[in-house]
DOVODREN-30769 format. One line per 4 residues: number of its first residue (from 1); their letters; for each residue y, x negated, z negated of C-alpha. Coordinates in steps of 0.02 Angstrom, whole numbers, always signed. Example, Ala and Ser with C-alpha at 12.3 -4.5 7.8 and 13.67 -1.06 7.14 Angstrom:
1 = as = -225 -615 -390  -53 -684 -357;
! end
This chain:
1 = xxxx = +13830 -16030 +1160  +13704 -15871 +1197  +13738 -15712 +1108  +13574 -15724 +1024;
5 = xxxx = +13656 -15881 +947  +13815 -15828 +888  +13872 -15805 +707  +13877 -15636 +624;
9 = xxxx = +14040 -15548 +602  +14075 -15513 +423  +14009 -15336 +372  +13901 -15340 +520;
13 = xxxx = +13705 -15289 +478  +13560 -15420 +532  +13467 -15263 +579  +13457 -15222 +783;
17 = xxxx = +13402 -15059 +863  +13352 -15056 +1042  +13450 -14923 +1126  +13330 -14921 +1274;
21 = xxxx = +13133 -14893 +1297  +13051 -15056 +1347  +12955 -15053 +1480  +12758 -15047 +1460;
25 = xxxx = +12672 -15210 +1488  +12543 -15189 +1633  +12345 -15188 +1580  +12255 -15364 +1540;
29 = xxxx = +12166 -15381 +1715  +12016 -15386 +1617  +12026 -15212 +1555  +12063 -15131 +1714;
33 = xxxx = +12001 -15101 +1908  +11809 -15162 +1938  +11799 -15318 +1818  +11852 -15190 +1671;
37 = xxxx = +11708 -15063 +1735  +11584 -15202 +1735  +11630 -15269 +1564  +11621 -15088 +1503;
41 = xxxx = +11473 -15038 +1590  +11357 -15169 +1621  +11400 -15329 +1503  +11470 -15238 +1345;
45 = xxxx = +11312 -15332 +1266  +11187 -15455 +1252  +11059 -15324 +1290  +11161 -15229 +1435;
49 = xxxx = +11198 -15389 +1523  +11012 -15449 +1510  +10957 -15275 +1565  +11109 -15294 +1723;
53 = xxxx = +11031 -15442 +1774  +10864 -15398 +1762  +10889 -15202 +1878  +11012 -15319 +2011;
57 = xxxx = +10848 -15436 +2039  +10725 -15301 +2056  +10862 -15209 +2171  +10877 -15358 +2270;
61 = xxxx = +10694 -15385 +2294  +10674 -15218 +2378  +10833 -15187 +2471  +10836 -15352 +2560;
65 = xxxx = +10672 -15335 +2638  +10706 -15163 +2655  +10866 -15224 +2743  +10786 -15350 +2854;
69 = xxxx = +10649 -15227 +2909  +10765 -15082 +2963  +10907 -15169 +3026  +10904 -15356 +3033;
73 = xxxx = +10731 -15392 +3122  +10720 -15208 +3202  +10689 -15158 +3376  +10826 -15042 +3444;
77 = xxxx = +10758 -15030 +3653  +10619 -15037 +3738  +10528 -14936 +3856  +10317 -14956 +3761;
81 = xxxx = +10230 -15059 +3625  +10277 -15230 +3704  +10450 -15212 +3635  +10398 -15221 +3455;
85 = xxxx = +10240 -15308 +3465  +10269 -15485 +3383  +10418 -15433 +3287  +10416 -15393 +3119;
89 = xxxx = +10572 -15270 +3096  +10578 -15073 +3120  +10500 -15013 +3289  +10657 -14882 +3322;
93 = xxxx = +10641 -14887 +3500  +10478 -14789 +3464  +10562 -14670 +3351  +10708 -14662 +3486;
97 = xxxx = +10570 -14608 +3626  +10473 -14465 +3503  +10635 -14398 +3424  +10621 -14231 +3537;
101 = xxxx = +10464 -14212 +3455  +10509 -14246 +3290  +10635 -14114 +3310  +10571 -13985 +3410;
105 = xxxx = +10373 -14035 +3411  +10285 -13980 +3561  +10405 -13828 +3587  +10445 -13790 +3779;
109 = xxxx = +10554 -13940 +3864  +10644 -13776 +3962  +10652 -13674 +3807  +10740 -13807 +3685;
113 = xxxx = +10906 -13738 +3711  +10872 -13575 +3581  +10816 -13714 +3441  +10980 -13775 +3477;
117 = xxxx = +11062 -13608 +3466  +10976 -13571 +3327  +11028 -13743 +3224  +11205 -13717 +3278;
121 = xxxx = +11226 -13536 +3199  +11122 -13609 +3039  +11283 -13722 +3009  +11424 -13601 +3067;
125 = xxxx = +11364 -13484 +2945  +11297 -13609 +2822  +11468 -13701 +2790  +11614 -13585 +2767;
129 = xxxx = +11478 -13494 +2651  +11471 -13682 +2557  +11656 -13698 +2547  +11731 -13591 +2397;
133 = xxxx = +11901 -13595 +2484  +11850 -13502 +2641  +11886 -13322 +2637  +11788 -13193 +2692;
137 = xxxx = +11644 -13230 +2593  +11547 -13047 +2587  +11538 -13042 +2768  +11495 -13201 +2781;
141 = xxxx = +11344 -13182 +2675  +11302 -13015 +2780  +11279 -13122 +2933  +11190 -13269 +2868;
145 = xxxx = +11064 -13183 +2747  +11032 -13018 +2873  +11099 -13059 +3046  +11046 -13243 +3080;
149 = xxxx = +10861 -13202 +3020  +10834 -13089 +3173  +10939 -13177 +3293  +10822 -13356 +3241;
153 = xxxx = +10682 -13241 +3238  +10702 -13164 +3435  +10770 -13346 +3482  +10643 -13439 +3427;
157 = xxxx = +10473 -13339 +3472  +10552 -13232 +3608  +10609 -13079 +3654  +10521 -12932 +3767;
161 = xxxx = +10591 -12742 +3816  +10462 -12653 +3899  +10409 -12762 +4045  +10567 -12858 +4063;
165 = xxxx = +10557 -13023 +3990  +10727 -13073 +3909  +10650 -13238 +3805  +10492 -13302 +3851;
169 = xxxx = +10359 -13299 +3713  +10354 -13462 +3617  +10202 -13464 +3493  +10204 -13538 +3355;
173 = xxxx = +10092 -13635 +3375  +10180 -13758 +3478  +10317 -13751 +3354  +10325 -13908 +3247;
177 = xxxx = +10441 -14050 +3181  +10591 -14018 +3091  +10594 -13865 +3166  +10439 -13815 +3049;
181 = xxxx = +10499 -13897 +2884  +10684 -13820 +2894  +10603 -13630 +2937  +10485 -13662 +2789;
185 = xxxx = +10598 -13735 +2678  +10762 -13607 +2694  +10652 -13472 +2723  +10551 -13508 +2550;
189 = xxxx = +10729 -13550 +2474  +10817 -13392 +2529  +10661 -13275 +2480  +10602 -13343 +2319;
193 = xxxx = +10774 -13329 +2250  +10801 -13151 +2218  +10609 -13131 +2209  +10623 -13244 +2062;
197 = xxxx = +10764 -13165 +1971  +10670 -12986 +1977  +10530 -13074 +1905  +10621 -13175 +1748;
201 = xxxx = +10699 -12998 +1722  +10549 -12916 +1728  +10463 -13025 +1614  +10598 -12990 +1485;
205 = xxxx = +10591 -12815 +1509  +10538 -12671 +1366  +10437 -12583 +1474  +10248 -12659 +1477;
209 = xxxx = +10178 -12617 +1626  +10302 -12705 +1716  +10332 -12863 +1596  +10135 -12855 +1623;
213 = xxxx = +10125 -12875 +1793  +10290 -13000 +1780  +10188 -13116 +1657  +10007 -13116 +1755;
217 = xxxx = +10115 -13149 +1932  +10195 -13288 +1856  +10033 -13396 +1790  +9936 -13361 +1913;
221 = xxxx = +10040 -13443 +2034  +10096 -13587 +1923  +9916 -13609 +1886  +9862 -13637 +2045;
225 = xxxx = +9922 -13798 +2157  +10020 -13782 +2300  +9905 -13868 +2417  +9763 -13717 +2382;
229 = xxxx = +9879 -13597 +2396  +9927 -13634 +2583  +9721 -13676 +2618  +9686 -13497 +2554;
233 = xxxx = +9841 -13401 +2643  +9785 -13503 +2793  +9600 -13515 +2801  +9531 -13365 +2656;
237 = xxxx = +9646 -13231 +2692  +9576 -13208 +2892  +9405 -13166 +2793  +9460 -13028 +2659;
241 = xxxx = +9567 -12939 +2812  +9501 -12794 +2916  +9406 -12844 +3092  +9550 -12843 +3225;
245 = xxxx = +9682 -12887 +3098  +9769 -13044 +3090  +9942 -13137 +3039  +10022 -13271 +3094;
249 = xxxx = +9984 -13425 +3045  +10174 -13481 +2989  +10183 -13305 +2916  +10048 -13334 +2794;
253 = xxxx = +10123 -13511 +2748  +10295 -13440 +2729  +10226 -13284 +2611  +10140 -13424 +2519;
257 = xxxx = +10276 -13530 +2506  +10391 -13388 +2435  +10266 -13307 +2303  +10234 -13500 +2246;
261 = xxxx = +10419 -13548 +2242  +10482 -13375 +2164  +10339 -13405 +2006  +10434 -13583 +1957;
265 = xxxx = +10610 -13486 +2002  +10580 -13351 +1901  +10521 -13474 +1732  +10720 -13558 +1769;
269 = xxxx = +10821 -13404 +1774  +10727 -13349 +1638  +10784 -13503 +1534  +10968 -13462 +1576;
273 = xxxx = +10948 -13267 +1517  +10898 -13327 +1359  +11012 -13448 +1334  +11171 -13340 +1335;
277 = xxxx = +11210 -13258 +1189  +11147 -13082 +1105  +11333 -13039 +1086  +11378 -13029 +1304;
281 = xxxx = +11230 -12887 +1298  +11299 -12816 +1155  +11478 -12820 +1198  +11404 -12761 +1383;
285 = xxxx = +11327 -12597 +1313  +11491 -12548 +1218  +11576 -12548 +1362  +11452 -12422 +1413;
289 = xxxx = +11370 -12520 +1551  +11208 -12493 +1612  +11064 -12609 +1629  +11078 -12664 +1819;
293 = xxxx = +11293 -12665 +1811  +11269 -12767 +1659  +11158 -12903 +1739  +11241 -12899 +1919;
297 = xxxx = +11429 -12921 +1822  +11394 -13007 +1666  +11252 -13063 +1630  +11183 -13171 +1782;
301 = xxxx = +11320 -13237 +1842  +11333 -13335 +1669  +11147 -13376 +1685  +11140 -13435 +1855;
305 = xxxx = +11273 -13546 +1832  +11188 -13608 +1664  +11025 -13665 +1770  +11112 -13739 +1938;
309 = xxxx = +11044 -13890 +1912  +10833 -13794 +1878  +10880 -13686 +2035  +10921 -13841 +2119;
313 = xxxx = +10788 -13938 +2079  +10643 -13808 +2127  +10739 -13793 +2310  +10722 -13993 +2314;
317 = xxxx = +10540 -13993 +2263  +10514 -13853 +2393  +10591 -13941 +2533  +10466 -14092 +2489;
321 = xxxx = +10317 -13986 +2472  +10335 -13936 +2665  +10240 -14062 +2692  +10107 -13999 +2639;
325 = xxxx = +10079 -13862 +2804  +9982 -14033 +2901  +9823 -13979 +2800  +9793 -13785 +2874;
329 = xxxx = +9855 -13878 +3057  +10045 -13843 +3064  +10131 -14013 +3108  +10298 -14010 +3010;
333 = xxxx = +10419 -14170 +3034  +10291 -14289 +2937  +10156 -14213 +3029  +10234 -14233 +3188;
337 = xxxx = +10258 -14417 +3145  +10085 -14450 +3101  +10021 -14364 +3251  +10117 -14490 +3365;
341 = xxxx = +10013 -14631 +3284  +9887 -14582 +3403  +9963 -14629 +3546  +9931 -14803 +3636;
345 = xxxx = +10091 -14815 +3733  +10211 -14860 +3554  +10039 -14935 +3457  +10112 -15096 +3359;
349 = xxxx = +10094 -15165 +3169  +10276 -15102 +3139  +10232 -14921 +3203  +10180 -14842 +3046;
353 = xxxx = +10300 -14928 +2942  +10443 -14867 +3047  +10393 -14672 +3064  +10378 -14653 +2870;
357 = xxxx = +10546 -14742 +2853  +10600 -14619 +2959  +10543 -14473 +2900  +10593 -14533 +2721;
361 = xxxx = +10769 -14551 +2777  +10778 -14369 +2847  +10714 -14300 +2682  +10827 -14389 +2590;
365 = xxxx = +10998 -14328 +2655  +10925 -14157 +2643  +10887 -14190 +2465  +11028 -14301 +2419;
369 = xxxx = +11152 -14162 +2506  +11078 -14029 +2406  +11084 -14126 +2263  +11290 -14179 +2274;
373 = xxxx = +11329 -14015 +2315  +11232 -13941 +2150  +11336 -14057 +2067  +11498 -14001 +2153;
377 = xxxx = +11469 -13807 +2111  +11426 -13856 +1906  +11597 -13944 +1913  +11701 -13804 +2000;
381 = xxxx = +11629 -13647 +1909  +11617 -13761 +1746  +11698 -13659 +1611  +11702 -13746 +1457;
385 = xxx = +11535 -13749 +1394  +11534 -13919 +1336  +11628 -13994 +1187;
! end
């Protein structure tokens, strides 16, 4: 006979108390791993599930052609057009054959070394300043925002002492490619930050001259589009100068770039000043602070970190806008890429097709990097702001 079976002793209580913790019975399958996610996330309802079904079809309607094109049907080598002619896949051997001049555009074959040079100290001095853990971060900054602008700047046009020639002269003019959209893009991004912040602080200033002239910079260049603004730095500007005196042309784009970009960054910041509370200024100013320690230790650091995803955003948009440059005659990387539709040697059906694709995938990991690591910084310096 079992003990559960057994007769009670006399005296004995019916009552039974478990002297040990049982152990915990392991999740229904069903609520755990990916078939609880997709119960929970895309058929908790009638109207999710019917929405699931209906985004997987229209996902699966683009991305399988999209598939077949780049990958499935595509052309990986050839030597001209008769490789991809009568296919209907993704011409890369074509993109394979102008990739130096999507990079580097028509800058010297001999000479391609300093872009090089130049892209390598971009991400020696871009990533440890990326990575909160790495030390040394004030010097680090020092180098990248001060030093690497004048190295790239002698490496890239050249460099000439007296009568000795140390880099050859590159013009600009033959620059192009992603060469082109990264200097317009990091150089608009690095400038139009700070320029912004002095201007959402002068447009919340007490004084009116300068909360004037803060206000009338702003709108005019958020009034006026982009495209008009490079035509005008470009094309206008040459007119209203004195005879004799010119600028570069990738100077005037980048000045134009910068003004435009640091009007839409200084409308963010200025969302995150207001949005902290009266009491930090208060409690800044009895602690006898004045105005510039108060904003450099207290103040924007809370606002900047308020609008990382605004500041973000405008860098995004900026990188995008390069594009723009191909109407005053600078070929950036899409420019460069449309250009090389002219030539007869790689002319096929698939040709266009395949350079866009291209040129859309190289935007998008800039963007899409910019975007995960905007996300990455809210996370680490989050503070408890929401509830």
């Amino acid at each position: 006979m079992s003990d559960t079976n057994k007769p009670l002793a006399a005296g004995t209580s019916p009552a039974w108390v478990r002297s040990q913790m049982a152990e915990p019975l392991p999740a229904p399958l069903s609520d755990v791993g990916v078939v609880g996610w997709a119960r929970k996330s895309l058929f908790s309802s009638i109207p999710h599930t019917a929405l699931t079904i209906i985004g997987a079809y229209i996902a699966w309607s683009v991305i399988w052609p999209l598939i077949q094109f780049a990958i499935l049907d595509a052309v990986w080598n050839g030597e001209d057009r008769e490789a991809c002619v009568g296919h209907h896949g993704a011409c890369w051997a074509y993109v394979k054959a102008y990739l130096p001049q999507f990079i580097y555009g028509r800058y010297p074959t001999e000479e391609i070394w300093r872009v090089n040079v130049v892209y390598a100290l971009f991400l020696l001095l871009l990533v440890p300043l990326a990575i909160p853990s790495v030390p040394f971060k004030r010097s680090n900054a020092i180098l990248f925002l001060i030093v690497f602008p004048i190295l790239a700047y002698f490496l890239l046009t050249g460099l000439v002492i007296g009568d000795a020639v140390v880099l050859p002269i590159v013009e600009t003019a033959v620059w192009g490619g992603l060469l082109v959209t990264l200097v317009i893009a990091v150089t608009g991004i690095v400038a139009s930050l700070p320029l912004g912040i002095a201007l959402a602080l002068g447009r919340r200033s007490k004084m009116p001259t300068i909360k004037l002239v803060s206000i009338i910079f702003i709108e005019f260049w958020r009034g006026v589009p982009l495209i008009t603004v490079l035509f005008m730095s470009s094309v206008m500007l040459p007119l209203f100068l004195p005879e004799g005196v010119t600028f570069d042309k990738l100077l005037r784009v980048l000045i134009g770039v910068t003004l435009f970009s640091a009007a839409y960054m200084a409308e963010v910041v200025r969302g995150g000043l207001q949005a902290i509370p009266k009491g930090q200024y208060e409690g800044a100013m009895a602690l006898g602070l004045r105005f510039w320690p108060m904003m450099y230790l207290i103040i924007l650091p809370q606002a900047l970190k308020l609008v990382i995803p605004g500041i973000v955003n405008t860098f995004i948009g900026l990188f995008k806008d390069t594009t723009l440059v191909l109407i005053v005659g600078m070929f950036d990387l899409l420019g460069q890429i449309q250009s090389s539709f002219t030539d007869p040697t790689w002319s096929s059906p698939s040709q266009g097709h395949t350079g866009y694709l291209f040129a859309a995938m190289v935007f998008w990991i800039f963007c899409f990097g910019m975007s995960r690591y905007s996300i990455f910084m809210e996370k680490k310096l989050h503070t408890g702001h929401k509830r």
